[in-house]
N, C-alpha and C positions, 0 to 999 in steps of 0.2 A: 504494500500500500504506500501510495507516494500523496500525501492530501500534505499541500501547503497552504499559507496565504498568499492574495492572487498579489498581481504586479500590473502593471501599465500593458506590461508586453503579453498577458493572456488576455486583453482586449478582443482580438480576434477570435480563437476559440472560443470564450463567453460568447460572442456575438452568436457566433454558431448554433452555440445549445442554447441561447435563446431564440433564436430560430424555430432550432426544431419545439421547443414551447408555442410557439405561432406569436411570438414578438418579432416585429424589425425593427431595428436601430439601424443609423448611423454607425461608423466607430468611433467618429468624433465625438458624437453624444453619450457615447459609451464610457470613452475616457473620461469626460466631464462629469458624468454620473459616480465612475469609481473614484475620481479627486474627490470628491465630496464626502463618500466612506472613508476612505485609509486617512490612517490616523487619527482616527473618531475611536471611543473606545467603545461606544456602545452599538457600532456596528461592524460588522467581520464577512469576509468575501475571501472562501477559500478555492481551491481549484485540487482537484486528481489531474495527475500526471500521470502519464503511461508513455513511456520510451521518449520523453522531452516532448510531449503531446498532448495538451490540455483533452481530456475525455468526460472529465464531469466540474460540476461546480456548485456550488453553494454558497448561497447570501443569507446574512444571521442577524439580529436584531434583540436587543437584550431591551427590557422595559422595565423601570421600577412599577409595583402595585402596591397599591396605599390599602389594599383588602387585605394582604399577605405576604409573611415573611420572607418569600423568596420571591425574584425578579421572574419575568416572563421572555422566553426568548421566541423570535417569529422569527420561522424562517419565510423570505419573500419568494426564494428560487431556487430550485432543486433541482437538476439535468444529469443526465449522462447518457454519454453518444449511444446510439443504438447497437453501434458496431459492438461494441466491448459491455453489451446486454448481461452475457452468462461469465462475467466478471465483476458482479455483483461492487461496480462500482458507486450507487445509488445508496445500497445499504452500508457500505462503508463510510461514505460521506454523513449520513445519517449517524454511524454510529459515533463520528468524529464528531459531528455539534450534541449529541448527547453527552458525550465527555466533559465539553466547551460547557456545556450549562450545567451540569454538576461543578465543575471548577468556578464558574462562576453565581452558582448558589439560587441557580433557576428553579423557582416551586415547577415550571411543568414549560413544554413546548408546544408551539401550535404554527397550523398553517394552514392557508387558504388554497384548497383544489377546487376547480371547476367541476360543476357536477356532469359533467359530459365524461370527464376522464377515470372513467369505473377500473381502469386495468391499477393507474396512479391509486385509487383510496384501499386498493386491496394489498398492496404494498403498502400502506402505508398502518395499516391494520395489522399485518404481519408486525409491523417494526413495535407492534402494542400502541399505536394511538388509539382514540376515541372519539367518533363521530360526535359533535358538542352542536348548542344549539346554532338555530342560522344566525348569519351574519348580515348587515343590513351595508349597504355601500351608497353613498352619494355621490355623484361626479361633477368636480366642479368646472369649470371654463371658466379659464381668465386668460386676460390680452396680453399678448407678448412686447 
């Protein structure tokens, strides 16, 4: 297992696997999004590596809760190329930000799947999460 913290130069890759999520970026917007993470402490953007080859990644999100003792971590993005599927690279990266928020004193993780992606919540079911109530979203528009 090769899971680091990403860098500027796994821009491309990310862009990738978010791709295959059905996001398109820029990679310019991409870099401008990851400057805004690194070096923040309460956000973390790691990357699998396989043969100097970005193949999965993940974005983490730590939250204090004024209900409970321990912080809440979200992850926003979770990938891994399709190619390297039966390399359980997904669940190793899972199992990497589970560490990450026991280390850092997380009461519990969560994350937002689309309900179209049934192959994604059974993975993620495996991994011991729990289907929690819905989620309500607003989208706002504002002028650039």
């Amino acid at each position: 297992m090769s899971v680091r913290k990403a860098t500027y130069r796994d821009a491309p890759g990310i862009k990738l696997l978010l791709q295959s999520l059905g996001y398109v970026s820029r990679t310019s917007h991409l870099v401008s999004q990851l400057d805004m993470l690194f070096g923040k402490e309460d956000h973390e953007v790691f990357v699998y590596e396989l043969n100097r080859e970005v193949v999965g990644f993940v974005a983490v999100h730590y939250l204090p809760q004024l209900a409970f003792d321990g912080s809440l971590l979200i992850i926003s993005y979770l990938s891994a190329d399709e190619s390297v599927k039966g390399l359980s690279v997904a669940r190793e990266l899972e199992q990497y930000v589970t560490e990450r928020a026991r280390v850092r004193k997380c009461e519990r993780i969560q994350v937002h799947c689309m309900e179209w992606r049934a192959q994604v919540h059974q993975f993620y079911l495996q991994q011991g999460y729990q289907e929690y109530p819905k989620y309500f979203t607003k989208r706002i528009v504002y002028a650039e």
